[in-house]
N, C-alpha and C positions, 0 to 999 in steps of 0.2 A: 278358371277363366280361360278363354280360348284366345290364342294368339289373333288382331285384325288381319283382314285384307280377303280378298276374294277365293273363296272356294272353285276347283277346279275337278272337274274329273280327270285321274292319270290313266294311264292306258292300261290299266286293268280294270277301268271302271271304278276306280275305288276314290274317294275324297282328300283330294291334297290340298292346302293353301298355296296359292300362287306366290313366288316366290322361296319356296320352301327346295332345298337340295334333292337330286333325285338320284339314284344311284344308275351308271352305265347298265348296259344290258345289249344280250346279243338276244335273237330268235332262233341262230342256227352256226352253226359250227359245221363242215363239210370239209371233205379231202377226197377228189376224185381221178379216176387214171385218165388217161389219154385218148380214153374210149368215151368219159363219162361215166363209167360205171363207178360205183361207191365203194371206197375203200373206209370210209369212218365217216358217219352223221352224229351227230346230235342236236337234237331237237328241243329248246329250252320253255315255248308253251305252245298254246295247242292252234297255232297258226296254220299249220297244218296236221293234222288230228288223223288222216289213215293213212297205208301205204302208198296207197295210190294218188294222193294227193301228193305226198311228199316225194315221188318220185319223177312226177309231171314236173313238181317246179324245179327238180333237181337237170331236169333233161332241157328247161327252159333257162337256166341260168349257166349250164355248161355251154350250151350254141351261146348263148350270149359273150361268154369269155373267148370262144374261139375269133371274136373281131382283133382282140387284143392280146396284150403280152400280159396285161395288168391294168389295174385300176379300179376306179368306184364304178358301178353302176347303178341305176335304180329300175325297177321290177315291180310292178304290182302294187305299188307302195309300199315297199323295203325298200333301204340302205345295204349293196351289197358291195363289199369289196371284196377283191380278190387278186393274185397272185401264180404265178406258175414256176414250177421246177421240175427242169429235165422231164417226167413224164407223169406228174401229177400238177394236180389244180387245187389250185385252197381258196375256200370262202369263209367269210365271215357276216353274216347276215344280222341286220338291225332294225328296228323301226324306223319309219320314215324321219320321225324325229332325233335318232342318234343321232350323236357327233363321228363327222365320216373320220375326223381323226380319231378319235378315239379305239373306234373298227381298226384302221390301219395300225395300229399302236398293237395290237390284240395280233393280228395277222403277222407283225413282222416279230413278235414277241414266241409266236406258235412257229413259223421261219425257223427262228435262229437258236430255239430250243431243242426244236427237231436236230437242226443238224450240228449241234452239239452231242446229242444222243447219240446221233448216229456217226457221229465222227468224219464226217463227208458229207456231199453233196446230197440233198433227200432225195432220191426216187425209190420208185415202187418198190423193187424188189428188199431193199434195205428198209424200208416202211413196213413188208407186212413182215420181215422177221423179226421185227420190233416193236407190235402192235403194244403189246403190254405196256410199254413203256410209254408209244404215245398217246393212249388213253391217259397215263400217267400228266402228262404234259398238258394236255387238254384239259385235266381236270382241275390242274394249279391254276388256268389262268381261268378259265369260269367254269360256276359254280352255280348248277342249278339259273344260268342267264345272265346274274352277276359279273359283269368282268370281276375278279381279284387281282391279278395282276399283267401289268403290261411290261415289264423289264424281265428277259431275258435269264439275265445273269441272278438276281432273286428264285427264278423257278429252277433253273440249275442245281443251286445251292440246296432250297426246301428237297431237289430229288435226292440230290447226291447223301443229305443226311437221314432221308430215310430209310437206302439200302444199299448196306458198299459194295463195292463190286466185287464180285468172285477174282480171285487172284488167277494169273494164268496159269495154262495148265503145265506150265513148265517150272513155273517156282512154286505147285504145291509138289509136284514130284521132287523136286529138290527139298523142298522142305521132309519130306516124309522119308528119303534118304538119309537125308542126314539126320533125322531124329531114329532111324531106326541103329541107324551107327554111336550116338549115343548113348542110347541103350545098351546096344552090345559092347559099347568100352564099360558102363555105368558096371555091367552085369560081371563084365573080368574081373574088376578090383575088389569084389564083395568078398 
C-alpha cells in the first residue's frame, strides 16, 4: 500500500511524494585563485556535462564574486554561495531550490577544515601543497552531491583517524639514535 498525498517530480526527474524528506545536495564544489583559474572542481551532476561548459560558468560566477567579499548569489538558476581567502575564492553551488543555509553551512565547514589542515590561513600556495588532503576534505563533507557533513570539527576527527601524521623529522632522528644506542648497550652485556 502506498503512502497518500501527492506525487511530485524531484529534480532528477524521479517520483517523490510531496512532503516526503529530501536529502541536501550541492551541483558543484569549486576553489579558484585570484585570476579565476581552477585550483579544484567538482562536478556532482551533469548540469554542466563538457569542459567547455563548465568553464564558461566557472568564468561567469568568478566576475560575479569580484562585486563582493562574500555571499549568496543566484546564476542561471543556481544557489551559489561563496566566500574569499587571502588569494582564493570558494563556491559552493546548489539548485535553485537548496537551502542557501545549508550551502553556507558546507562552505564554512570546507573554510575551517581547510585551514585546520593547513594550520594557517588558506591560500594558494599552502592549498596546492596540500592538494591531497583537500581533496580529502572535500570528500568528508560531500559525497557524490550529498552534503554529509557540515561541522567542521567531525571532518577533522574522520581525517585525523584515518592517517596519523608522520612524526617530525627531528624526533624520528632522535628516535633512531637512541634505539640504535640501545642496541649497542643491549649488544655489550650479551
Amino acid at each position: 500500500m502506498e503512502p497518500a498525498g501527492p506525487v511530485r517530480p524531484d529534480r532528477d526527474g524521479e517520483r517523490v511524494r510531496a512532503g516526503e524528506p529530501s536529502l541536501y545536495t550541492v551541483k558543484a564544489l569549486l576553489i579558484l585563485d585570484s585570476l579565476g583559474q581552477r585550483l579544484l572542481a567538482k562536478y556532482y551532476d551533469s548540469t554542466f556535462p563538457t569542459a567547455q561548459e563548465r568553464a564558461a560558468f566557472e568564468r561567469s560566477i568568478f566576475s560575479e564574486s569580484q562585486r563582493g567579499g562574500g555571499g549568496i548569489a543566484s546564476l542561471g538558476g543556481l544557489t551559489i554561495v561563496y566566500s574569499s581567502s587571502v588569494d582564493l575564492f570558494f563556491y559552493v553551488v546548489g539548485g535553485c531550490q537548496e537551502n542557501e543555509l545549508m550551502l553556507s553551512a558546507v562552505l564554512a565547514c570546507l573554510l575551517d577544515a581547510l585551514g585546520h589542515l593547513l594550520r594557517k590561513e588558506v591560500e594558494k600556495r599552502w592549498l596546492l601543497d596540500n592538494m591531497e588532503g583537500t581533496f580529502l576534505v572535500v570528500d568528508e563533507i560531500v559525497d557524490r552531491g550529498v552534503i554529509l557533513e557540515s561541522d567542521p570539527q567531525q571532518v577533522i576527527r574522520r581525517l585525523s583517524l584515518r592517517a596519523p601524521e608522520p612524526a617530525a623529522y627531528g624526533f624520528v632522528l632522535f628516535d633512531y639514535l637512541a634505539g640504535g644506542s640501545e642496541r649497542r648497550d643491549a649488544g655489550g652485556h650479551e
